[in-house]
C-alpha positions in Angstrom: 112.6 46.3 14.3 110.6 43.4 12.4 106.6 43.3 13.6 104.3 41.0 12.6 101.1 42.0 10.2 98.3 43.1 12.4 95.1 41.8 12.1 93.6 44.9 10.5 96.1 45.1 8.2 95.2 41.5 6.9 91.7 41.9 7.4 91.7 45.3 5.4 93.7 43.2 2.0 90.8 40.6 2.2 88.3 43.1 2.0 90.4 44.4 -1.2 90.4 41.2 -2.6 86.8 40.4 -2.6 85.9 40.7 -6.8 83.1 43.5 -7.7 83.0 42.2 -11.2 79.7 40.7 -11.7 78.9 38.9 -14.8 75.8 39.2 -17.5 74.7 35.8 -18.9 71.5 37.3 -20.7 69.4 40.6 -20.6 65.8 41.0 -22.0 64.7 44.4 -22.8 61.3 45.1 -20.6 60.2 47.6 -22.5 59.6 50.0 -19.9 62.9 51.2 -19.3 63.8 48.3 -17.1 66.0 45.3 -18.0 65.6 42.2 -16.5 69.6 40.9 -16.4 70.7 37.6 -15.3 73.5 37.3 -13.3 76.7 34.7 -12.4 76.5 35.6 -9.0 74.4 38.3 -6.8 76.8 39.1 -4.6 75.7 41.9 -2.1 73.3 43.5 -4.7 70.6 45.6 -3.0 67.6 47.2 -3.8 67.8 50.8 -4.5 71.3 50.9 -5.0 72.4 52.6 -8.3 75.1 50.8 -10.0 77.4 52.1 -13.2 77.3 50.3 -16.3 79.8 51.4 -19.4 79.2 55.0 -17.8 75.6 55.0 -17.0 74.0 55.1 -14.0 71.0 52.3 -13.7 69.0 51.9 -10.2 68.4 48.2 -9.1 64.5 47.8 -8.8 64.4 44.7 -7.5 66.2 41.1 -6.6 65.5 37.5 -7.3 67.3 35.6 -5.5 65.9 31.6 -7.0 66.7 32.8 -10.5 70.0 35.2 -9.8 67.9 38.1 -12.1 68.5 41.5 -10.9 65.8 44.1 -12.6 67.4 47.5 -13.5 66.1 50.3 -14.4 67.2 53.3 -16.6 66.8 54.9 -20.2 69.8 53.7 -21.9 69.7 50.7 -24.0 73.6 49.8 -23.7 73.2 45.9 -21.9 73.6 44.5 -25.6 77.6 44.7 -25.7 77.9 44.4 -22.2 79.3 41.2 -20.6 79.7 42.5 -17.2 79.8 45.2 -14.5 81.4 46.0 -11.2 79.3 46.8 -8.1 80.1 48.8 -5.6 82.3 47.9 -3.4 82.0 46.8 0.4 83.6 49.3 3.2 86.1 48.1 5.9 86.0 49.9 9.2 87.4 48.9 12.1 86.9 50.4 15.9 84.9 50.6 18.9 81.1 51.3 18.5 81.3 55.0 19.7 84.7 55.8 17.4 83.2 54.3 14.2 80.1 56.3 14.8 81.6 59.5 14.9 83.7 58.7 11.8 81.0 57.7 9.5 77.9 60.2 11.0 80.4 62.7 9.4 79.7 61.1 6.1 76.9 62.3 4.4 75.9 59.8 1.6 75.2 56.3 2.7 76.9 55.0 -0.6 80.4 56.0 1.0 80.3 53.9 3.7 78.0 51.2 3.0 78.1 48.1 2.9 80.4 47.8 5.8 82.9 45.1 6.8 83.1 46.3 10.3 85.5 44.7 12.9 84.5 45.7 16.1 87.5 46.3 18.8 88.4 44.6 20.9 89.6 41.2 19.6 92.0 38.8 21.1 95.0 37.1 19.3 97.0 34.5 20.7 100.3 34.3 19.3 102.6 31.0 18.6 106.4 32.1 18.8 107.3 28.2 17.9 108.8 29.5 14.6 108.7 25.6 13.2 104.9 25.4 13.9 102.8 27.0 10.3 100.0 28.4 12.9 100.8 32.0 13.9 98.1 32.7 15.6 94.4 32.4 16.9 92.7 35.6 16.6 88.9 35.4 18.0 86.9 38.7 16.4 83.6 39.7 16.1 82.9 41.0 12.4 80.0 42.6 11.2 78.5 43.0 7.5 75.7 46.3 7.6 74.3 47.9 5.1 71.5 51.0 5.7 67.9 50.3 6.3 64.7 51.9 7.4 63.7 50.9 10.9 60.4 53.1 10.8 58.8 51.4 7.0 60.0 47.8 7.2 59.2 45.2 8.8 61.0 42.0 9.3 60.2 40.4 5.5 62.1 43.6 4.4 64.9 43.6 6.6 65.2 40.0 5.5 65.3 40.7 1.6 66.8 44.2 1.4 69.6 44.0 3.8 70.5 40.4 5.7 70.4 38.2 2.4 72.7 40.5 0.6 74.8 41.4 3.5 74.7 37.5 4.2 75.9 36.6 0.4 78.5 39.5 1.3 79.9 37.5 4.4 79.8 34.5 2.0 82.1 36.0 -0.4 84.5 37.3 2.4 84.7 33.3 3.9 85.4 32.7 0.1 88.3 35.3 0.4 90.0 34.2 3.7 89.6 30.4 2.4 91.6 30.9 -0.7 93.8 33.0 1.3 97.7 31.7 1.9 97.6 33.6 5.3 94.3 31.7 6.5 94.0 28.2 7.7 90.2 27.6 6.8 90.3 23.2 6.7 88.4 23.7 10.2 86.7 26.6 10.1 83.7 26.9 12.3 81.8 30.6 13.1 78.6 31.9 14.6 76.0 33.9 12.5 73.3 36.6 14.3 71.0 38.1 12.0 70.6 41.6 13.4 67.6 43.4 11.9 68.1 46.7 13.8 72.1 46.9 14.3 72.4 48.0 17.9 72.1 46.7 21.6 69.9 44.0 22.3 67.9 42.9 25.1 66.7 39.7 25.2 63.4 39.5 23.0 62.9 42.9 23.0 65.2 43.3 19.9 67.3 46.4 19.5 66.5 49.1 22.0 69.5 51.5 21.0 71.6 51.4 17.8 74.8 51.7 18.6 75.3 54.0 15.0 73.6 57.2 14.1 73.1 55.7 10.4 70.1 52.7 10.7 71.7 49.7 9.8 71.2 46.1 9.4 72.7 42.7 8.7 74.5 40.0 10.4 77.0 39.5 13.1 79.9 36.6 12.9 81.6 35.6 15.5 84.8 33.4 14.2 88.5 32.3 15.6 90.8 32.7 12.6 93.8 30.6 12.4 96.2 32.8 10.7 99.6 31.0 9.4 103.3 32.2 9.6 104.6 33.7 6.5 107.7 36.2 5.4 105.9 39.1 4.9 106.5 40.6 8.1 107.4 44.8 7.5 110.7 46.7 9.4 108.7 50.0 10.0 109.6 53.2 12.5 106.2 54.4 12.2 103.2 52.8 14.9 99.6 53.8 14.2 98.6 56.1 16.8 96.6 55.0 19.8 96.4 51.5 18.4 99.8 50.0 18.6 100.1 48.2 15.2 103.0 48.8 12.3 101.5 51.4 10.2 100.1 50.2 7.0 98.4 52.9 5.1 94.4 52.2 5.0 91.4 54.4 3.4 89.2 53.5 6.8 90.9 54.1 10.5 90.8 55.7 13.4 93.1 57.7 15.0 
């Protein structure tokens, strides 16, 4: 039997599409063991993250985000022939609240599984079977971009600077990814950010009362509809992922 891409499926390619290559324009030598290195773009950069550079390991120190200068530091003087790096790349999980948690609390180190693309279950889709029509579907989601944080030391300048501007540069890039996407139609694209400090359940002004993960995490909620357009690449498949109901497409992050 022919099935249709699930959402997931889709949504799992974008994510592997967004570029980690990040490009140097200039580097001065601090002196100190830091390098102050300019950058094309930002991207999700965050402070404290360590990043690899021609097989070194360098420690970001801090972000400016008016002048797109990242500060690393580390002993090894190799920035001269270097003309770019890839970060580390974003996660994509996808699952209720309570199923995600008890995949990733099984994770250790923060820096395999964050930052998170997180499409929270359920979603809706509604489905077009006028074959002549180009729009497939309509599928409203709620998506998430989290990265860790420290809910007892911050307060909300840090929350702001170490995990929603990066995370919010990070859903930038995936709107970029989607929008130059064949499968999307992005010419009307409308969506709904929430900054969310403390990922977790909110009460009106109270703020987050219970995080909804065992990790701490922050970022920013979007709440879209994407238009997703009929193509060919539909898959004849006698495997069906179990419990979800979708043509199985091998992923690095699902539930089961």
């Amino acid at each position: 039997m022919i099935h249709t891409r699930s959402l997931i499926d889709i949504l799992s390619d974008v994510v592997t599409s967004i570029s980690v290559q990040v490009n140097i324009l200039s580097v001065i030598d601090n002196g100190n063991d830091t390098f102050s290195v300019a950058v094309d773009d930002l991207k999700w950069a965050e402070v404290g993250r360590v990043v690899e550079i021609n097989g070194f390991d360098f420690t970001i120190s801090s972000i400016d985000d008016s002048t797109n200068v990242i500060v690393f530091s580390g002993t090894d003087t190799i920035f001269a022939n270097t003309t770019s790096f890839d970060l580390y790349a974003p996660y994509f999980w996808y699952g209720t609240p309570i199923a995600i948690n008890n995949q990733i609390q099984e994770i250790k180190e923060s820096k395999n599984k964050t930052p998170m693309i997180y499409l929270m279950l359920k979603f809706s889709e509604k489905f077009n079977t006028d074959n002549e029509l180009m729009l497939e579907r309509e599928s409203t989601v709620s998506l998430y971009f989290l990265t860790q944080a420290d809910f007892d030391a911050w307060g909300t300048d840090d929350f702001y600077t170490n995990a929603i501007r990066p995370m919010r540069r990070l859903m930038d890039l995936f709107i970029d990814a989607i929008s130059s996407n064949y499968r999307f139609d992005t010419t009307a694209l409308s969506f709904t950010v929430t900054d969310l400090p403390m990922f977790g359940v909110y009460v009106n002004t109270k703020g987050a009362t219970n995080s909804w993960f065992s990790d701490n995490l922050s970022g920013l909620q979007m709440d879209t509809v994407l238009k997703i357009n009929r193509t060919n690449d539909c898959y004849e498949t006698p495997n069906i992922r179990t419990g979800i109901g979708f043509d199985q497409i091998p992923l690095t992050n699902t539930i089961h």
